[in-house]
C-alpha positions, -999 to 999 in steps of 0.1 A, spaced: -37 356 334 -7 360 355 25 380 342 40 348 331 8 336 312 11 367 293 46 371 282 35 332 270 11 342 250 25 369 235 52 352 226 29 323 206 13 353 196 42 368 177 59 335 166 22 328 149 23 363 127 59 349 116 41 316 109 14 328 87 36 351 65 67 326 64 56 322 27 45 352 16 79 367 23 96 336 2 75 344 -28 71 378 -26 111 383 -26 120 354 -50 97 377 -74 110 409 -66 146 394 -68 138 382 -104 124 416 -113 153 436 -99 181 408 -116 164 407 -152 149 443 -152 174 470 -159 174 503 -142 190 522 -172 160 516 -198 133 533 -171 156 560 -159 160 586 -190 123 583 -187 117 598 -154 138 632 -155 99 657 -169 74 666 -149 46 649 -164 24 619 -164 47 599 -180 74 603 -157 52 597 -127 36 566 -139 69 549 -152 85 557 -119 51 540 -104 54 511 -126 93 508 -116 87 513 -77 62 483 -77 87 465 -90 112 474 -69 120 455 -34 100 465 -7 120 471 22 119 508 33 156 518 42 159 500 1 136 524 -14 150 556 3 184 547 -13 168 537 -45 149 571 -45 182 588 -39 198 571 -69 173 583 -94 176 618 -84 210 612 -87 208 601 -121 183 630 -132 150 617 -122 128 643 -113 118 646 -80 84 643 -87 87 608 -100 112 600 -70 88 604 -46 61 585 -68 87 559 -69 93 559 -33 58 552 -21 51 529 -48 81 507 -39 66 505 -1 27 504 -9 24 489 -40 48 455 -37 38 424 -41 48 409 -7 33 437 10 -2 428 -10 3 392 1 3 396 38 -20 424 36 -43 398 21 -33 370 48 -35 396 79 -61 418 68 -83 402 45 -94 414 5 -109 445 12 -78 457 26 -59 450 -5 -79 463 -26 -74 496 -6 -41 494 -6 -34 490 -43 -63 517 -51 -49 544 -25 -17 537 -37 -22 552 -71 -42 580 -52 -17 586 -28 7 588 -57 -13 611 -73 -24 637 -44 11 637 -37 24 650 -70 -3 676 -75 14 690 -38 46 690 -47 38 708 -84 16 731 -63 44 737 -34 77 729 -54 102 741 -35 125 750 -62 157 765 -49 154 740 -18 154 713 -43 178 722 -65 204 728 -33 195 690 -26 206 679 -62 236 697 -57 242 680 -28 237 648 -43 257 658 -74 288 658 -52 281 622 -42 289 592 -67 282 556 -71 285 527 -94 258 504 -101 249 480 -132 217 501 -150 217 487 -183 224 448 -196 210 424 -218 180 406 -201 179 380 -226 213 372 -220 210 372 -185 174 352 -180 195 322 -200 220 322 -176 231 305 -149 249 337 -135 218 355 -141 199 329 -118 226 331 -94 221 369 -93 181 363 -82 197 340 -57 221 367 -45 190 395 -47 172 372 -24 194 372 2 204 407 4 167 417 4 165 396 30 194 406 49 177 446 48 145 437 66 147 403 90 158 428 117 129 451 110 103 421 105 111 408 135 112 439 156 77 446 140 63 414 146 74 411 184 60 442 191 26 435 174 25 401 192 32 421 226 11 448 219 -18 426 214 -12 406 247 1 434 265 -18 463 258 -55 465 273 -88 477 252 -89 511 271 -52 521 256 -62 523 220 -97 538 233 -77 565 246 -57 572 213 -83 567 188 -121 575 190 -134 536 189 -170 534 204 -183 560 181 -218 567 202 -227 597 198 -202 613 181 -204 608 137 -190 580 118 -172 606 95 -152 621 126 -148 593 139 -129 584 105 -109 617 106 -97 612 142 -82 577 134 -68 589 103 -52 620 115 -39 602 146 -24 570 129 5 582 111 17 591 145 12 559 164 31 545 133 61 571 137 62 558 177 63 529 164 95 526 150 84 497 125 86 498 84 64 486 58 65 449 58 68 446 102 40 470 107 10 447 84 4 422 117 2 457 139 -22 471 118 -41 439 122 -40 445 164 -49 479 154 -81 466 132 -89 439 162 -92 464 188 -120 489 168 -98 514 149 -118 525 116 -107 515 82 -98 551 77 -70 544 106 -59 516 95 -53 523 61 -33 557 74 -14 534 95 1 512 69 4 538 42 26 558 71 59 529 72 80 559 54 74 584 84 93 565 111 117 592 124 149 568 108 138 570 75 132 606 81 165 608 94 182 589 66 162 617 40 175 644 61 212 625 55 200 626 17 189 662 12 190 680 43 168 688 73 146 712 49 134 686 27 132 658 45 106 681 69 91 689 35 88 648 22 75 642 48 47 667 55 38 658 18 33 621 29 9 634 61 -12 654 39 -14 629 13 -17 597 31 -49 617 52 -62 628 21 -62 590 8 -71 571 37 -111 594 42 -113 590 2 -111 557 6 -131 550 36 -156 574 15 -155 551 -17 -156 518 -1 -184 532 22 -209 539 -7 -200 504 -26 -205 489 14 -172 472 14 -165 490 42 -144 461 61 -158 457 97 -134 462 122 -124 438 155 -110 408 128 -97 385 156 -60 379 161 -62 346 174 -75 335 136 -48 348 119 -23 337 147 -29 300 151 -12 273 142 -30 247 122 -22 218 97 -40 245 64 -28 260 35 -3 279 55 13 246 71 18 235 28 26 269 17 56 271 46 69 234 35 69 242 -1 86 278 7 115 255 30 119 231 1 118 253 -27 141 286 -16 173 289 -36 195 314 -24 229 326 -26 237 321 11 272 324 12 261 362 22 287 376 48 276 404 73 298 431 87 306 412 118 300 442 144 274 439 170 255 475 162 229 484 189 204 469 161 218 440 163 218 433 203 183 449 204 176 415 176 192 392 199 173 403 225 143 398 209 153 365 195 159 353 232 129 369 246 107 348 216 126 315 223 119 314 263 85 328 257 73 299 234 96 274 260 77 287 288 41 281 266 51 242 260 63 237 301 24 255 309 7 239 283 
């Protein structure tokens, strides 16, 4: 393939990872907009202030619940400390809201296939868990409590506590889920489509020899288990270079899956969408440079610790998931279940769309339309060729 050819294809390529999860993202943010809307916040949060297994679990409970778009669940996390939560149960909170989702598990299902879910619901309780037996074996204690102070002199104001019953029987209450919708929305388009350009790219773009070079992928001689460590330890990186949260980083994985990297490596990958230096950045905002650096060296350690548990476990049962699932069957465009799914998720979103943005053109923003433009005369160019 010529130059041309290529930018082409990747562009089909990326336009058919938006294709296949148009749906997923409808249902999986109509239900999380209906949680979030007839859920309130204030009967879970007295709950989560102790350091024990309560507290943990309830903040699990609350995070899969909770929306699933990274720069969200940062904020979120940053509201329950404010409130008293212990930090414990924040950070529980904070990689349940981004691992344990039900979006996320919907195109981890349609990208990556059952085994992969499975994972990714199971290692999320374990990543929960290794994660709070670090930080009760590390706490930190005057570093944390300078970070609630910090947050102390902050204030917001936010509806915790309501009526659900009330609200479910309402037509303001539905109007709410249509508002939810939208600005859930509104947090991660940019980010999705970011994401899914660069995985569409990447898997045109980028040649075999690449990934061979950054993770060990033609184990010969070398053992299965290093070969699983390597990938693992190596993964949260390639994640962090990435630059792409939880929900854009699924159809990467998937290029990441296609080209040889172990289970272990793939699994680091996704579980790694809260180690992108902007969200480490926006911690740093939240608490300082000290435990943000901390977070996030708890999240390395963990998610590691996770992903060769899990490449352990599924290994014995033999669900081990082969690698090399091919892009092209999850990118192509065909009249299936996704063609249905995509009409019914057009006909049947309900949204409060008179949403209005701030109106600036942020360096975000240009990089979108850029992106946007580069998509549209890619998939032109495809048509003209075909």
């Amino acid at each position: 393939m010529n130059v041309l050819e290529l930018y082409s294809e990747a562009a089909k390529t990326a336009v058919g990872f938006f294709w296949k999860a148009g749906w997923a993202f409808v249902l999986g943010y109509s239900i999380s907009a209906m949680i979030q809307a007839f859920v309130p916040k204030g009967k879970l949060t007295p709950y989560l202030g102790k350091k024990n297994l309560k507290s943990v679990s309830l903040a699990t409970l609350f995070g899969a619940a909770s929306s699933s778009c990274s720069f969200a669940a940062l904020a979120t996390t940053r509201s329950l400390v404010m409130k008293g939560a212990n930090f414990i149960a924040a950070v529980s909170f904070m990689f349940a809201s981004t691992n344990l989702v039900i979006e996320l598990g919907i195109l981890i299902l349609i990208f990556l296939g059952w085994q992969f879910l499975v994972a990714e619901l199971i290692g999320g309780l374990i990543l929960i868990s290794i994660s709070s037996v670090l930080i009760i074996v590390t706490y930190p204690r005057k570093m944390l409590s300078e970070a609630r102070d910090k947050l102390e002199k902050e204030s917001e104001s936010e509806e915790t506590d309501f009526d659900w019953r009330k609200r479910i029987g309402s037509r303001s209450g539905w109007n709410l889920v249509g508002h939810n919708f939208v600005s859930d929305w509104k947090m991660v388009w940019e980010e999705i489509l970011i994401g899914f350009t660069i995985a569409g790219f990447v898997a045109v773009f980028i040649p075999p020899w690449v990934w061979e070079n950054i993770f060990i992928t033609n184990t010969g001689n070398v053992p299965g288990w290093l070969v699983a460590v390597e990938n693992a330890l190596v993964a949260p990186f390639v994640a962090a270079a990435t630059f792409i949260g939880s929900m854009g980083n699924i159809p990467l994985a998937t290029v990441l899956s296609a080209e040889g990297v172990l289970f272990a490596g793939v699994i680091a990958f996704i579980y790694s969408d809260l180690m992108v230096p902007p969200l480490v950045m926006i911690n740093a905002k939240y608490y300082g440079w000290k435990v943000a650096i901390y977070i996030a060296a708890i999240m390395y350690v963990s998610i590691l610790t996770t992903a060769l548990l899990l490449d352990t476990f599924f290994g014995m049962f033999g669900l081990t998931p082969e690698s090399k699932r091919e892009v092209e069957n999850v990118t192509r465009f065909a009249i299936d279940y996704t063609f249905y799914m995509n009409v019914a998720a057009i006909v049947n979103e309900d949204g409060d769309t008179h949403e209005h943005g701030d109106g600036g053109l942020s360096v975000k923003r240009l990089i979108v339309l850029f992106i946007a433009a580069v998509l549209l005369i890619g998939i032109v160019v495809f048509f003209i060729k075909e």
